[in-house]
N, C-alpha and C positions, 0 to 999 in steps of 0.2 A: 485470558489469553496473555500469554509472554508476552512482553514486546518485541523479541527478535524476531519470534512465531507471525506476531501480527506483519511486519518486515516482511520477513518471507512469502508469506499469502499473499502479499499485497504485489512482490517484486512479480511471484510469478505470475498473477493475473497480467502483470503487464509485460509478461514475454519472457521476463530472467527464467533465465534453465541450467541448470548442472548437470556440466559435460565436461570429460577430459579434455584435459587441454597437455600439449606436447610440450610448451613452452615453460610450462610448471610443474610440469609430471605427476599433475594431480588433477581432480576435477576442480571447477573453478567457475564462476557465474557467469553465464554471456547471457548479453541482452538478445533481442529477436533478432535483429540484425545481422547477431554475430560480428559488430564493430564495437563492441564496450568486453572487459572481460572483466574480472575480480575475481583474484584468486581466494578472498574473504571473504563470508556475508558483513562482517563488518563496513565492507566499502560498496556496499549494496545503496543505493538512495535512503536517504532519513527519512524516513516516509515520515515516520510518528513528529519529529521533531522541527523540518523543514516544506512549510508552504509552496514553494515552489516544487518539491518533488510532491507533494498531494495533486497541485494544478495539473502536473504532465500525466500522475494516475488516471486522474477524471475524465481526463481526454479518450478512455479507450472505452467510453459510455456512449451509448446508440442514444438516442432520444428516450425512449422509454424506460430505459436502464437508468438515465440522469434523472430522469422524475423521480422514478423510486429511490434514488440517493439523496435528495433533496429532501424529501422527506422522510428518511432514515437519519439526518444531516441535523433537521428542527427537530426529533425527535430525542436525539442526543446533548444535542444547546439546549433545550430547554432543562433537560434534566439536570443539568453543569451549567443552571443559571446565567445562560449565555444567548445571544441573538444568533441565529445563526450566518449573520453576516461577520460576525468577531468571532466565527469557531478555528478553535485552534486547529494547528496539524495533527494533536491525536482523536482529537475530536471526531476531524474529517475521516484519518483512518478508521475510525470506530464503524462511522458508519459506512463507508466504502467497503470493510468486510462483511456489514451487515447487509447491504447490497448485493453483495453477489455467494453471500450464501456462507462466508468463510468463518465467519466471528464463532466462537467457542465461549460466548460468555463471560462476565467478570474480569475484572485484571489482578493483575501479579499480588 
């Protein structure tokens, strides 16, 4: 899976939606809210690259969803020689799409 790809699956899990927007004359990303807009996926959250936008990810996990991330989580650190208390942010994304069904296997 791309990384933009992985981006993508990840924003929309968490609510990003591509809709026109008047103000761009184009479509453009708005979060659930409809208070964040981006006319780019570029300025989407760095899911893969920044901890703090994986944290706000995890956050739309019920109890029993975070289990099975957690251990989708140590299943990935362990592979990449890692704890899964030092898993990176592509780490976490790996498994976060692997959580909720989105991962496509392999990378770039």
């Amino acid at each position: 899976m791309k990384p933009e790809e992985q981006r993508i699956a990840i924003a929309e899990a968490c609510g990003w939606e591509k809709k026109y927007s008047s103000m761009y004359d184009k479509k453009c990303w708005y979060n659930e809210l409809g208070t964040k807009v981006t006319p780019t996926q570029d300025q989407l959250p760095d899911y893969l690259n920044d901890l703090n936008a994986m944290h706000e990810a995890e956050k739309i996990f019920d109890h029993a969803l975070y289990c099975r991330y957690i251990n989708e989580l140590c299943d990935v650190t362990i592979k990449g020689n890692n704890s899964m208390y030092m898993a990176t942010a592509s780490q976490r994304a790996e498994a976060f799409l692997k959580t909720i069904g989105k991962w496509k296997g392999g990378v770039p």
